[in-house]
C-alpha positions in Angstrom: -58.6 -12.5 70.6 -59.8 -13.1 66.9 -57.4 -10.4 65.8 -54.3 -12.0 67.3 -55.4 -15.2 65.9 -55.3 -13.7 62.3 -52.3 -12.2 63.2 -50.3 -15.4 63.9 -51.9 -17.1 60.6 -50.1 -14.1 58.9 -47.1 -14.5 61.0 -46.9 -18.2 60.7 -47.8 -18.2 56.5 -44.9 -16.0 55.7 -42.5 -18.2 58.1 -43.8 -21.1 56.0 -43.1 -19.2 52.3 -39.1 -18.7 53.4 -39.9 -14.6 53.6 -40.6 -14.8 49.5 -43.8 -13.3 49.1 -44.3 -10.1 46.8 -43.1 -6.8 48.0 -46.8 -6.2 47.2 -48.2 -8.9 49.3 -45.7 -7.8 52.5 -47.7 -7.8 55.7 -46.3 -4.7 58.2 -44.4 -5.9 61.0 -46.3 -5.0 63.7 -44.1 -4.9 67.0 -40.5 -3.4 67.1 -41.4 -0.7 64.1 -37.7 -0.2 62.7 -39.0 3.7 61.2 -38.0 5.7 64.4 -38.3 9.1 62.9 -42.0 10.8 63.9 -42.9 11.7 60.0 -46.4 11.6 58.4 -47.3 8.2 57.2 -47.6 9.4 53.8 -43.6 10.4 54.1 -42.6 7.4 55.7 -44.1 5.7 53.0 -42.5 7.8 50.4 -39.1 7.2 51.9 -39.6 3.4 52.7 -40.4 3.6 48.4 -37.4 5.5 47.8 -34.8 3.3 49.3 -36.5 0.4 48.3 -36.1 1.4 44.5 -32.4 2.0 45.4 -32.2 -1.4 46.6 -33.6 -2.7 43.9 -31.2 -0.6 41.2 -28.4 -2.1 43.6 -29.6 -5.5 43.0 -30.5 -6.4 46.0 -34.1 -6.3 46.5 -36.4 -7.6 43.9 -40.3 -6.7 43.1 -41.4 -3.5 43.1 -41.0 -0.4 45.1 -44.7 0.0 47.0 -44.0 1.5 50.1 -44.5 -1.1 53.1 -41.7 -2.3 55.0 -41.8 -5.7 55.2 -39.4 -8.7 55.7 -37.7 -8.7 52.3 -37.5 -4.7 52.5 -36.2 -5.4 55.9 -33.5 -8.1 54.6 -32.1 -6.4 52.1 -31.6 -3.4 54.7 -29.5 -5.7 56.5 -27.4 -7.0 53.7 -27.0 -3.4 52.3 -25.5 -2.5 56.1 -23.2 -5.5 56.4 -21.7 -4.9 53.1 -21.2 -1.4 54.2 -19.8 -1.4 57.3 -23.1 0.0 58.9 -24.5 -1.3 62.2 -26.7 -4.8 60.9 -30.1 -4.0 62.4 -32.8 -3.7 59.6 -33.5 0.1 60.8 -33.8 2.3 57.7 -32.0 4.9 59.8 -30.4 8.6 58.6 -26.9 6.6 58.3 -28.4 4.0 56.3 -30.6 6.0 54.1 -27.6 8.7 53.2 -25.2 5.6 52.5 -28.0 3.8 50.7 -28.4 7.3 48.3 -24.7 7.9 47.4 -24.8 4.0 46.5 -27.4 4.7 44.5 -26.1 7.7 42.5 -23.1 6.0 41.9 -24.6 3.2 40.3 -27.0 5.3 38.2 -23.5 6.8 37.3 -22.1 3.3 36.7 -25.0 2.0 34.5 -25.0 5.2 32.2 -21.1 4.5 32.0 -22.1 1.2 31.0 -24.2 1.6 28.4 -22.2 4.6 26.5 -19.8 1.7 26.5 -21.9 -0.5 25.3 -23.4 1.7 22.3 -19.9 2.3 21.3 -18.8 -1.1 21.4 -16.0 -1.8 23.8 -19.1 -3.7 26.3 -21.3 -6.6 26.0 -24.4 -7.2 27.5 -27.0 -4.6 29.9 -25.9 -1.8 32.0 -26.8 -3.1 35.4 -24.9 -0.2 37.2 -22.0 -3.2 39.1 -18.9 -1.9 37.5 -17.2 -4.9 37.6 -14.1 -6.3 35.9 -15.6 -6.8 32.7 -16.8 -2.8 32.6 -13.4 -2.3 33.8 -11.3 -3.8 31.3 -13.6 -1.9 28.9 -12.8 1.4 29.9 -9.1 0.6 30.2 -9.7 0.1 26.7 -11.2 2.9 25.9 -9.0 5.2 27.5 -6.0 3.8 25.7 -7.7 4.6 22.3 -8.0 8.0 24.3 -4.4 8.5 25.0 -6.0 8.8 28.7 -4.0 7.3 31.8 -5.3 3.7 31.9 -6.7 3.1 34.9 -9.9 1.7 34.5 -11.5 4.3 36.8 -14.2 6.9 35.3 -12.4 10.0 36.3 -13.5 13.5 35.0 -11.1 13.6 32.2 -12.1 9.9 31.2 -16.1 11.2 31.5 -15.6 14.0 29.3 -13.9 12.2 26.2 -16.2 9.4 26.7 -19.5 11.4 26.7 -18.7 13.8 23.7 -20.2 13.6 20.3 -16.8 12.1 18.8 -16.2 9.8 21.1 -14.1 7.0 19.5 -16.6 3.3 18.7 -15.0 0.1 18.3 -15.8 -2.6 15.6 -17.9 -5.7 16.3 -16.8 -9.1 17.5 -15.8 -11.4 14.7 -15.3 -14.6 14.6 -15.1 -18.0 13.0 -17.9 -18.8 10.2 -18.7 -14.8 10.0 -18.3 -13.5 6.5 -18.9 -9.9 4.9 -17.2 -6.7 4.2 -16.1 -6.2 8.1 -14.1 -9.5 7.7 -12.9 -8.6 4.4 -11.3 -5.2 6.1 -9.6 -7.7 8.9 -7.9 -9.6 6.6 -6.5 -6.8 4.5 -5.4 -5.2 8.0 -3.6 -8.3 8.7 -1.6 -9.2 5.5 -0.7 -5.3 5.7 0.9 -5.6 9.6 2.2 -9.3 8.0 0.0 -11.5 10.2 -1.9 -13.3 6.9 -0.8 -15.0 3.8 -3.7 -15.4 2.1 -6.3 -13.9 0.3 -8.9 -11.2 1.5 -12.0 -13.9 0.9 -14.3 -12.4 3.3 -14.9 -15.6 4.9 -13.5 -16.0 8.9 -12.0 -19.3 8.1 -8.9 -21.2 10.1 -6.8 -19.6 8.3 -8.2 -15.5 9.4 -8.5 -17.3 12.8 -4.6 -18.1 12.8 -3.4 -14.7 11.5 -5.5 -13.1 14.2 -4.3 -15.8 16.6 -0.6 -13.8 15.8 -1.4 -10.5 16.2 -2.9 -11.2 19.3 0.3 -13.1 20.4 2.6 -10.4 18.9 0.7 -7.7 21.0 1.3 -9.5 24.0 4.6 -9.5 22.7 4.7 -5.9 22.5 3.8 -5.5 26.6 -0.2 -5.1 25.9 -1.3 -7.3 28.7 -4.7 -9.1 29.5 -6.0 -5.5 31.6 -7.0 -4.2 27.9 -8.9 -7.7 26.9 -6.7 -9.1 24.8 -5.9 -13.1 24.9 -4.6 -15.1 22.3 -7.4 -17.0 21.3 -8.0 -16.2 17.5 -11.6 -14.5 17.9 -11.3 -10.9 16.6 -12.9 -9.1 19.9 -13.7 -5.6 19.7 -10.2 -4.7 21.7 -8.6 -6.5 19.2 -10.0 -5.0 16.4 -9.8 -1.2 17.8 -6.0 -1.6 18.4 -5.4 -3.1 15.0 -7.3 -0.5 13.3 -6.1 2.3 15.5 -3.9 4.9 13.2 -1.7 5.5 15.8 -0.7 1.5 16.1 3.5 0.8 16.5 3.8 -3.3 15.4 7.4 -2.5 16.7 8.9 -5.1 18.8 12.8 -4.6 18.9 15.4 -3.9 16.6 16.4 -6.7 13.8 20.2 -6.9 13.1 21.4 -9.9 10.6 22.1 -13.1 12.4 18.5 -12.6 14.0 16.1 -15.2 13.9 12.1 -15.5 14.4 8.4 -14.3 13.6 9.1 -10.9 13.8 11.8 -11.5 11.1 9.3 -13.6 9.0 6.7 -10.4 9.6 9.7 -8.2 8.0 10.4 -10.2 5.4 6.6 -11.0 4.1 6.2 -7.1 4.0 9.7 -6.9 2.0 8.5 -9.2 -0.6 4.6 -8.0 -0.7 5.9 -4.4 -1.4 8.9 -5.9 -3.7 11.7 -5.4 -2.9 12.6 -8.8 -1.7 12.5 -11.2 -4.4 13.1 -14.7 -2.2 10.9 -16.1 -0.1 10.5 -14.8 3.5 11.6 -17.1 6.1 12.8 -16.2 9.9 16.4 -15.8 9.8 16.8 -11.8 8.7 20.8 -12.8 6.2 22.7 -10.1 4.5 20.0 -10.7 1.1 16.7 -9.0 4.1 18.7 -5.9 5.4 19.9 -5.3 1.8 16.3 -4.5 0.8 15.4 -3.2 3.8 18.0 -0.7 2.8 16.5 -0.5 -0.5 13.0 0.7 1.2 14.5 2.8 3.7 16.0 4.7 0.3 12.9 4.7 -1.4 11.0 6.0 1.7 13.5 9.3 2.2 14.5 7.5 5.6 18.4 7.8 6.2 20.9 4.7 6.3 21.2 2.8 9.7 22.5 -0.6 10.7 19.2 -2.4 11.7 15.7 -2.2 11.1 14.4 -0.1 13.7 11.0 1.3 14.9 11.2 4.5 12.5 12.0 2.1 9.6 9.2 -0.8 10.8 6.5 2.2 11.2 7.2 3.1 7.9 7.3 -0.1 6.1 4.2 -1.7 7.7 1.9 2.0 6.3 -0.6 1.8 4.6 0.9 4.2 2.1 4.1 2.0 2.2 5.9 3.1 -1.2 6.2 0.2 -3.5 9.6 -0.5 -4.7 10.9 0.4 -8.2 12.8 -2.8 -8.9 13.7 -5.7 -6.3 16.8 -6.3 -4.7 19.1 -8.3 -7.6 20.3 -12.0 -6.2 21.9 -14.8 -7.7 19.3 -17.7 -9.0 19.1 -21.1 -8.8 18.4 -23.8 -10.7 14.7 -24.1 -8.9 14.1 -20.9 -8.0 11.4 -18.8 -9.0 9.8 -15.2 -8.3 10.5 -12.0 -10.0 14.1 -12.4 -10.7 13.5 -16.0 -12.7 10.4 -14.0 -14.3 12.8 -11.3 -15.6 15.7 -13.4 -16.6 12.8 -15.3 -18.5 11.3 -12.1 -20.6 14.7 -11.2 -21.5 15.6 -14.8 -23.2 12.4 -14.7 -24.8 13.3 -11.7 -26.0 16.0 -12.3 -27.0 15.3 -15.2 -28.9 16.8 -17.4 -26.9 13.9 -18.8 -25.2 10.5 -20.1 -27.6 7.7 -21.0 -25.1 5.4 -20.0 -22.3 6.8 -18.6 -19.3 6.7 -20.6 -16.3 8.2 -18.6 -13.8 10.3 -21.3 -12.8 14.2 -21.6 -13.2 13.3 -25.6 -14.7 14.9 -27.9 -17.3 13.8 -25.7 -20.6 15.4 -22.6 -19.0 18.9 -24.7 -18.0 18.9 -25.7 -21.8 18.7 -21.8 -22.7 21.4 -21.3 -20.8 23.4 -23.8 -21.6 22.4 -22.7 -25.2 23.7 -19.2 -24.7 26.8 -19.8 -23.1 28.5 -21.6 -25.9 26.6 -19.6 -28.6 28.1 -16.4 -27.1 31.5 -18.7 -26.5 31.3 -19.5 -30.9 30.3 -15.8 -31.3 33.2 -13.6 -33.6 32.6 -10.8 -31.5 34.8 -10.5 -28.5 32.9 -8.8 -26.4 30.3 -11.9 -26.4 32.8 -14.3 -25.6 34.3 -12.5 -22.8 30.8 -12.8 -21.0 30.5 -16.5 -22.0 31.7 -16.9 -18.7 29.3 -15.5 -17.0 26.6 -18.7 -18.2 29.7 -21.8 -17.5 27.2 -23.3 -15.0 23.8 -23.5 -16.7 22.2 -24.1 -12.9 23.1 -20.5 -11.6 22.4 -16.8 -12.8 24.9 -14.4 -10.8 23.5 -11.1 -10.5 25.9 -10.1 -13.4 24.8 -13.1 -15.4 21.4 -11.1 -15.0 22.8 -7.3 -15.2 24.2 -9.1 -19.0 20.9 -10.3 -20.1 19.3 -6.4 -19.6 22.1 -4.7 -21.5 21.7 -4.5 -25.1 23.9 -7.5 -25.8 20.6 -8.7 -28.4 21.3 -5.9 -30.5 22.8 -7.9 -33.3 25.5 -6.3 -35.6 24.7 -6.4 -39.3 27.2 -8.4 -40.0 25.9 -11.3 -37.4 24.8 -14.0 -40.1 25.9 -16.7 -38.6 23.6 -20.0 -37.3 23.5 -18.8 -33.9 22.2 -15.5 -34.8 20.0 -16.8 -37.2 18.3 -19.0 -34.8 17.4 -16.3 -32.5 15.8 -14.1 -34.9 14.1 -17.7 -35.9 13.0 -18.3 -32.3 11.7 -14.9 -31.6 9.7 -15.0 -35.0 7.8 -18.2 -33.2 7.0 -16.4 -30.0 5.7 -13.9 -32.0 3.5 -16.2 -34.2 5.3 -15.2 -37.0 7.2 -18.5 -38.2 6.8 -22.1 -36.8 8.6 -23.9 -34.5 9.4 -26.2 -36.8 11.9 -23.9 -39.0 13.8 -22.6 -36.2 17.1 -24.4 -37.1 19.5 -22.0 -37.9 19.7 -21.8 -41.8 18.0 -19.8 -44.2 15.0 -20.6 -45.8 12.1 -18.8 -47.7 9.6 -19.1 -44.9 11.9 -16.7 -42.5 12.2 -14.6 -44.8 8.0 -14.5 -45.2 8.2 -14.3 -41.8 10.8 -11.5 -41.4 8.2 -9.1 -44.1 5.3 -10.6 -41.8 6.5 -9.2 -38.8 7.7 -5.7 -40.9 4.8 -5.1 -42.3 2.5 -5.6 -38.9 5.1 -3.2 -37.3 5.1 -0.4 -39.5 8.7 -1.6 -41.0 9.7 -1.8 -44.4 8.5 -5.3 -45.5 12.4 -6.1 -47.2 12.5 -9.9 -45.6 15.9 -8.7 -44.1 16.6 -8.2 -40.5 18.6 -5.2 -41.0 19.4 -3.3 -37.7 16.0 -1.5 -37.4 14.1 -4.8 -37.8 16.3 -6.3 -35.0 15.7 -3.5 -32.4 12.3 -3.7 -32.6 12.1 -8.0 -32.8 14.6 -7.8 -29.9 12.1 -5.2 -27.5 9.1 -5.1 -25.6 7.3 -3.1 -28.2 7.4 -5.6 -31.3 4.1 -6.6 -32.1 2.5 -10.2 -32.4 0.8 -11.6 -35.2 -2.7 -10.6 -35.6 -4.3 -14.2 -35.3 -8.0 -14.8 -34.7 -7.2 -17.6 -31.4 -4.7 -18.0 -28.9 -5.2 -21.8 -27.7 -3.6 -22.5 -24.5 -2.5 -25.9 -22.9 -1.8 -26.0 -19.6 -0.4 -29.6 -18.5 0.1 -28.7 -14.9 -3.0 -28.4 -14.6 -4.4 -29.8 -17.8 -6.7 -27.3 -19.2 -7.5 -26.1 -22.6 -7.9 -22.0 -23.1 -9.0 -20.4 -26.0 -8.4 -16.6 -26.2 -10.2 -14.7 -28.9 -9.0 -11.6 -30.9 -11.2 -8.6 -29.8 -11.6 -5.8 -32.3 -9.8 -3.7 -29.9 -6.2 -6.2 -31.0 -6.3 -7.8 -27.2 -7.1 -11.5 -26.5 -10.5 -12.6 -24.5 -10.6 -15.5 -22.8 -13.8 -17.4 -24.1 -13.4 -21.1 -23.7 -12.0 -23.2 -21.0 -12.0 -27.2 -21.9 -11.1 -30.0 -19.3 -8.5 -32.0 -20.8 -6.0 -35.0 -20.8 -2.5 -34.2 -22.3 0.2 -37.3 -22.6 1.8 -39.4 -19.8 5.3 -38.4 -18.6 6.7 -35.9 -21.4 4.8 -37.5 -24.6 3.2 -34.1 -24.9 5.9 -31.7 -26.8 5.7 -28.2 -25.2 6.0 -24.8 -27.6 4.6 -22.9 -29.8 3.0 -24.4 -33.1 1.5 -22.2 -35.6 0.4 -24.7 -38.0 -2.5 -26.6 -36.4 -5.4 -27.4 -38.7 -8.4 -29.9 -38.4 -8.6 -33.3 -40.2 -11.2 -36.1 -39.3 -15.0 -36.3 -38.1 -13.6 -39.6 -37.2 -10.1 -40.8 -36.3 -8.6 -44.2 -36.3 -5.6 -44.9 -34.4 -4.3 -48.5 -35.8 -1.3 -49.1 -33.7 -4.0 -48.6 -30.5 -6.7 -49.8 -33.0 -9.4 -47.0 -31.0 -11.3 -44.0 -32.8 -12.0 -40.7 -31.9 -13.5 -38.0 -33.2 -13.2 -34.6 -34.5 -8.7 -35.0 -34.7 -7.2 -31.3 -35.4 -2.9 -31.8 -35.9 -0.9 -29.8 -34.0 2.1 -31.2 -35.0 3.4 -34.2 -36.9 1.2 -37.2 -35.2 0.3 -35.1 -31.8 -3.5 -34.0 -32.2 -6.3 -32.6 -30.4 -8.9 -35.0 -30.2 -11.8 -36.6 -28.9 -12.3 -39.4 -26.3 -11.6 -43.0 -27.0 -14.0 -45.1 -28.4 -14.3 -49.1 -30.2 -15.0 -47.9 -33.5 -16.9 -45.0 -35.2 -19.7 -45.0 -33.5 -20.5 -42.8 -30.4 -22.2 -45.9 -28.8 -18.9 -47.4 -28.4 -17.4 -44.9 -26.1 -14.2 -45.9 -23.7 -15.7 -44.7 -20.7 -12.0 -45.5 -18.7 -10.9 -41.8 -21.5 -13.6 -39.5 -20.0 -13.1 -40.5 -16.8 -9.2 -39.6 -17.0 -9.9 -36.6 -17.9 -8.2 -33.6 -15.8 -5.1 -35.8 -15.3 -2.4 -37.4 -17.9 -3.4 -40.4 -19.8 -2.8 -40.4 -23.6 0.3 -41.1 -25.8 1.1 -37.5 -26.3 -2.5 -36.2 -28.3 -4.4 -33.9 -26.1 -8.0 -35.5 -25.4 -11.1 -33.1 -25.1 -15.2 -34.3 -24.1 -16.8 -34.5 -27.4 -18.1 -31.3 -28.2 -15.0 -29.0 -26.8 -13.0 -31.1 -29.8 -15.8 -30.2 -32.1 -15.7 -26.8 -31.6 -12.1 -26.4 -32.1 -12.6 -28.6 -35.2 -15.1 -26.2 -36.5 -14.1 -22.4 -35.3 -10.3 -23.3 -35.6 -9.0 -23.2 -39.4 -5.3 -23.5 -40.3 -3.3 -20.4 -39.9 -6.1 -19.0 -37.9 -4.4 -19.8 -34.5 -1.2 -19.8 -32.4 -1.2 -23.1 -30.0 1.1 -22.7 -26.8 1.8 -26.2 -24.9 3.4 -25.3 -21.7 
């Protein structure tokens, strides 16, 4: 009688817990014993342990495996049988116990899937042995790295390549905020496949996030669907890394023909430009301008002439090793315009003494002056062959591509007998960029300080210092070889973005940059632009009467334009306009180029006259 008593407490307490005791607490059921076999208790027990282990791997029994059958072990019997089309009784029968075991193999198989997965970087998260969706789509992946049938099943084939020593890894997730050398080798993948525009900072900003945001889009584009794990949402997964990265990689999308319009053409076209052959800016319509240097790449890459820019010609252009081109693709220009053609039609007026300041790359108002300039200097010329080409410079807005083809041909090589202004003017001018004469005494006639120029320049360039410009003397003033004159600074004035930069001479003849000074040039165009060899310091203290203000430490660069101090009241440093420091970094003055206090006094002190070339661009 007492024992049944205890027996119902039991029964009654584990009714009352909802059947969630410990496996190690489990009472044995003691009427309707589901073991039918007759085996030992020690083997019933050992069996019992074994399938609740498996149930356990399986994820559906939790505790430990101890042995006794209780009401959990008996639960989870049934749920493994209904989910297995076994009869639902609780019995840990043969049929239940072989079904249980191949379960169980094959999610020890699963989980050791998993995990080689997972160490080579195509899975997140633990190997729990359900090869679900997620372990499928990671395997799909992997077998397309493979060059395997993508199935997402672990056949014997897939096994094999994924167990062996070389089995392909994949990178780690990146993603916004994430910096280092791993995002640094995204970026550079993406500007080479055309996706980024920027720079290779390292840094996973919006703009990474965008570019990545395209290739994702483009390989959906391309017929790579969501089954390999790729989705356009700009985070650089590990699938979307491994197919960027992967050697093998087509970015082919369809054939381009001109007329055609889009991203992919704008991908082209970026990849054109990078590697140089197209000059103009890419945009997404692919004109007559794109396929002619997509024909000048094909050339360049051995690949043979075709209509439109198919896969062989994309596969080759997007390459790492993608040849660089020898020379762009010539167009006409544009008053506007700039990129390498404006940057080459500017060398060669420099050079030709046509041009007498810093280079902007920019087809602006200076250069449309030059032209102007040249067209009726070649139209005055008394040589016939110059004024048959003055034609080619009527409008001063627009460079044809013979216009250009002109200025490359020797036309600077100046008879002997060319003495008149025009002539004389361009030696003049190219004697300025070359630090040789000022700007001031380029005007065409002859004077004594050209001619101390001309035996300068002779001298410094192994010429005979005669003070004529003879034809030897003109080849080499007209080239790329004719050397500047050896001064101790280079000072620099940028008033687009109104800095001061002094370059020093270095022993070795090349110019160091060594100071950089915040400055404020002239409102509107007060501040003459050029090249002004004649600068020199003249005041600890300035007074400006018509503005009646001081500053110090004044240095002329020309006629009444200085370098110079800050405002102040009078001569004393107490008396500072604080309104002039604060406009610093943006125009303010009357034309004089304002400096902080002790960048004016240090090119009042290093800076002697005819000691330094100043460039105002």
């Amino acid at each position: 009688m007492t024992h049944m008593k205890k027996t119902l407490a039991t029964l009654l307490a584990i009714l009352l817990l909802g059947g969630t005791c410990a496996l190690g607490e489990e009472m044995p059921v003691v009427t309707d014993e589901p073991i039918t076999q007759e085996e030992s208790e020690e083997a019933r027990k050992e069996r019992v342990r074994q399938a609740q282990q498996m149930l356990i791997d399986l994820g559906m029994l939790n505790g430990t495996a101890d042995g006794l059958y209780g009401p959990m072990t008996a639960q989870a019997v049934r749920l493994f049988q209904s989910r297995n089309n076994l009869v639902e009784n609780g019995e840990l029968n043969d049929a239940t116990f072989e079904a249980l075991s191949q379960k169980a193999e094959a999610a020890g198989s699963a989980r050791q899937i998993q995990q080689r997965l997972i160490d080579l970087g195509y899975l997140r998260g633990l190997a729990d042995g359900i090869f679900g969706e997620r372990s499928q789509t990671a395997l799909r992946l992997f077998q397309a790295l493979a060059n395997l049938p993508v199935t997402g099943e672990a056949d014997d084939a897939t096994r094999e390549a994924l167990f062996a020593e070389n089995a392909r890894s994949v990178p780690m997730r990146l993603t916004g905020g994430d910096k280092g050398d791993g995002v640094v080798a995204l970026q550079e993948k993406l500007k080479q496949y055309g996706f980024l525009d920027g720079k290779a900072d390292g840094s996973y900003g919006q703009a990474t996030a965008r570019a990545v945001r395209r290739f994702q889009t483009h390989l959906l584009d391309q017929g790579v669907d969501e089954v390999l794990g790729i989705a356009a949402n700009g985070e650089a997964t590990s699938a979307t890394q491994a197919l960027l990265f992967d050697p093998d990689y087509s970015s082919y999308v369809s054939d381009l023909a001109v007329g055609d319009t889009g991203d992919e053409v704008k991908r082209v076209e970026t990849r054109l430009n990078r590697l140089g052959y197209m000059d103009m800016p890419a945009d997404d319509t692919y004109d007559d301008y794109a396929a002619q240097a997509a024909a000048a790449f094909r050339e360049q890459a051995g690949l043979s002439e075709r209509a439109v820019m198919d896969k062989e010609t994309v596969d080759a252009l997007f390459r790492e090793d993608a040849p660089v081109a020898e020379a762009f693709v010539p167009h006409d220009i544009h008053k506007g315009d700039k990129g390498l053609a404006v940057e080459a039609v500017e060398a060669a007026l420099l050079r030709g003494g046509v041009l007498a300041y810093q280079p902007s790359q920019r087809y602006n108002d200076t250069m449309e002056k030059a032209v102007q300039w040249l067209h009726d200097d070649l139209e005055a010329s008394a040589i016939p062959d110059y004024r048959a080409n003055a034609a080619l410079f009527e409008d001063p807005q627009t460079l044809t591509v013979q216009a250009q083809v002109f200025l490359e041909s020797e036309w600077l090589d100046i008879p002997n007998d060319g003495e008149d202004a025009g002539t004389l003017r361009r030696i003049q001018r190219r004697l300025n960029t070359l630090f040789y004469l000022d700007r001031a005494y380029v005007d065409g006639e002859a004077n004594a300080l050209t001619t101390e120029a001309l035996q300068a320049f002779q001298a410094e360039n192994g010429l005979p210092a005669t003070g004529v410009a003879d034809q030897v003397t003109r080849e080499v003033l007209f080239s790329d070889d004719a050397a500047y004159k050896p001064l101790p600074y280079r000072v620099e004035v940028s008033i687009e973005d109104q800095r001061v930069r002094v370059y020093e001479r270095t022993e070795s003849g090349d110019y160091e940059l060594t100071q950089t000074f915040i400055c404020s040039t002239g409102l509107g165009n007060s501040t003459p632009r050029g090249i002004f060899l004649d600068g020199f310091p003249v005041n600890r203290w300035h007074h400006f009467e018509k503005f009646d203000c001081w500053a110090q430490y004044s240095f002329v660069i020309e006629g009444d334009i200085m370098f110079h101090s800050v405002l102040f009241s009078e001569d004393d440093p107490e008396t500072l306009r604080e309104n002039s420091y604060y406009a610093l970094g943006q125009k303010a003055s009357h034309g004089c180029i304002r400096l902080k206090v002790g960048d004016a006094r240090w090119l009042f002190n290093h800076c002697k006259r005819g000691t330094l070339a100043i460039v105002i661009y």
